[in-house]
C-alpha positions in Angstrom: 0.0 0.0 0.0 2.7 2.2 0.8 4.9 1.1 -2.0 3.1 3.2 -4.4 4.6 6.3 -3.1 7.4 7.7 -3.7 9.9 8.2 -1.1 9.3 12.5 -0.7 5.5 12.0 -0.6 6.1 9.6 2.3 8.3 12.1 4.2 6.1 14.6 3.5 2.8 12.6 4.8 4.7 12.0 7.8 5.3 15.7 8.6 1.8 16.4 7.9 0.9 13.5 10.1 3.2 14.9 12.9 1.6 17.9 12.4 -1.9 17.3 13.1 -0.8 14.7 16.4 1.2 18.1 17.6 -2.1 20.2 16.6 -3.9 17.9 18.8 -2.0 17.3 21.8 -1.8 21.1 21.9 -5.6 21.2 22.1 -6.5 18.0 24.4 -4.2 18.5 26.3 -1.0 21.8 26.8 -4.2 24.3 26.2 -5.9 23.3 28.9 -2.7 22.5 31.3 -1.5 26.3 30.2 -5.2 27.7 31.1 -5.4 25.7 34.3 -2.0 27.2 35.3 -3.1 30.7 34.7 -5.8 30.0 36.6 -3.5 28.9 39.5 -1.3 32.1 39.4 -4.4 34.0 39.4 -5.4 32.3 42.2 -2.4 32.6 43.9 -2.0 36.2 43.8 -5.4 36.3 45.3 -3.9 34.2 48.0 -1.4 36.2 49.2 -3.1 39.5 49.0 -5.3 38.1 51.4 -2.4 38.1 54.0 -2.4 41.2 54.0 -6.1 41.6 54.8 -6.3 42.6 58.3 -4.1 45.0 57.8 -5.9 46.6 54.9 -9.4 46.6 57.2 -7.6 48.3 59.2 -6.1 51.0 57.4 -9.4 51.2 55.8 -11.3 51.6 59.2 -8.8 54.2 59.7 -10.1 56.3 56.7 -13.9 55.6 58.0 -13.0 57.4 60.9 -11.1 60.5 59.0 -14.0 60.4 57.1 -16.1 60.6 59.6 -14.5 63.1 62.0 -14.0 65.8 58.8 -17.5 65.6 58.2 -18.7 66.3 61.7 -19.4 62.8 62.6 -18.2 63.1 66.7 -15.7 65.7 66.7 -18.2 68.8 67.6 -21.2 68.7 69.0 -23.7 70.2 67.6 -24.8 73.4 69.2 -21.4 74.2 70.5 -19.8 74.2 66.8 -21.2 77.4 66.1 -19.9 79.1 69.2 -16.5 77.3 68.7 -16.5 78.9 65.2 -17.2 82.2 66.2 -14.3 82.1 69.3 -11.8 81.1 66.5 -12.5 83.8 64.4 -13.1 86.5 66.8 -9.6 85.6 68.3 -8.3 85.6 65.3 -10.1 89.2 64.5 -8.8 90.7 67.4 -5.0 90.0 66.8 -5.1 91.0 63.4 -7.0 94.5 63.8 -10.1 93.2 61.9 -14.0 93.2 63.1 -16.4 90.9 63.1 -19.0 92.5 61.7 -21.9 89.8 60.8 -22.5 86.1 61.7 -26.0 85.3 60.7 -27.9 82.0 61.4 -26.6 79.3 59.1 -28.3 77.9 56.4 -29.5 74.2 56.9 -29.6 71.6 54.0 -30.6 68.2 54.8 -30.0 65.2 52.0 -30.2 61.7 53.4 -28.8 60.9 56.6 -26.7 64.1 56.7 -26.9 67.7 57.9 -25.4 70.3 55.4 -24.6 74.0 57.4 -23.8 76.7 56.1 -22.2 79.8 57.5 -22.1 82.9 56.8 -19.6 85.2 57.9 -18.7 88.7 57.5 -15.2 90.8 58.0 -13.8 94.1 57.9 -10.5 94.6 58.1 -7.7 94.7 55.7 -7.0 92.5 52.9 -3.6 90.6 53.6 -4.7 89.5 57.4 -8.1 88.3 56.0 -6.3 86.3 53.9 -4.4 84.8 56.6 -7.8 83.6 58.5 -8.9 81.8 55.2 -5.8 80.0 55.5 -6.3 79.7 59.2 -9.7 78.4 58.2 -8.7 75.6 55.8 -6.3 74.4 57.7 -8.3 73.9 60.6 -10.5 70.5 58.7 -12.6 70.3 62.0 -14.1 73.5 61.2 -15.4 72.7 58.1 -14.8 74.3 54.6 -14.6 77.1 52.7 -16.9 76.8 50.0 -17.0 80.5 48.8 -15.2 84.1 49.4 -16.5 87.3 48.3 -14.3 90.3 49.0 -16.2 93.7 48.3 -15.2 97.9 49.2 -18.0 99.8 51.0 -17.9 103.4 51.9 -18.5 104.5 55.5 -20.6 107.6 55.2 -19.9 108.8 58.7 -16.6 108.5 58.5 -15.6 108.9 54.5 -13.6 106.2 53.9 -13.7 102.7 52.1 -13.7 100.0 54.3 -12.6 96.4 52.8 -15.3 93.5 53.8 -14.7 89.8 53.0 -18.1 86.9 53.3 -17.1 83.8 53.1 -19.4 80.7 53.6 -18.0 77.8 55.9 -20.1 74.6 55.0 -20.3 71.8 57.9 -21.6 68.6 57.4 -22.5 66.2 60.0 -24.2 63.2 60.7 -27.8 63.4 61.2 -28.6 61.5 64.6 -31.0 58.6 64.1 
């Protein structure tokens, strides 16, 4: 049966031959072995990130409680923040030369479980130390943020002179208390 071919078509049957056994072992059987090992590593890595889990829970506990605290969650009480915020600035005011002149009520937002506050608060004084107690202000993370700053010149009629003002509006947000 064989003896009808010639001895290069026989060679090159038997490459083609060794060809498609290689073809198949690659699929039946390395393909999968490879996958499976991939699949291993994979796991693997998974493995030993997972020795590092109580660590990670709590660093991340950690940030909860940053989280927490900077939004009001503890670290003031509520009806002694705005009095805390008005010593701050009115000590500050009175070392720099500058006068408190207007602290209205705050405006209340409520969405979800928290307690937006807004504050606003005006100065007179002189440009360069009001800068200093927005600085003062952001800084300080426990006393909430700055979320706007408008600087504006009004004339004193009694006196005749311009007089620079500064509102700015410190938002605190707390938890709501269930």
């Amino acid at each position: 049966m064989l003896q009808k071919y010639s001895y290069k078509q026989k060679a090159n049957y038997l490459v083609f031959g060794f060809l498609i056994v290689l073809f198949l072992v690659y699929v039946l059987a390395i393909k999968k072995t490879i996958n499976e090992y991939s699949a291993c590593k994979a796991l693997d890595i998974q493995l030993k990130g997972l020795e590092y889990a109580p660590a990670k829970i709590v660093e991340y506990e950690q940030k909860i409680n940053y989280i927490e605290s900077s939004i009001g969650a503890g670290s003031i009480s509520a009806g002694l923040y705005q009095e805390q915020l008005l010593t701050l600035i009115s000590g500050f005011c009175k070392s720099h030369n500058m006068t408190l002149s207007e602290m209205p009520e705050p405006f209340l937002f409520q969405q979800k479980n928290l307690l937006i506050e807004t504050y606003p608060i005006t100065i007179k004084g002189t440009f360069i130390p009001m800068l200093k107690l927005l600085h003062h202000i952001e800084c300080n993370k426990r006393f909430g943020r700055i979320i706007s700053t408008k600087f504006f010149k009004k004339k004193d009629n009694e006196t005749e002179k311009v007089n620079v003002y500064m509102t700015m509006y410190i938002q605190h947000v707390k938890k709501e208390q269930l």
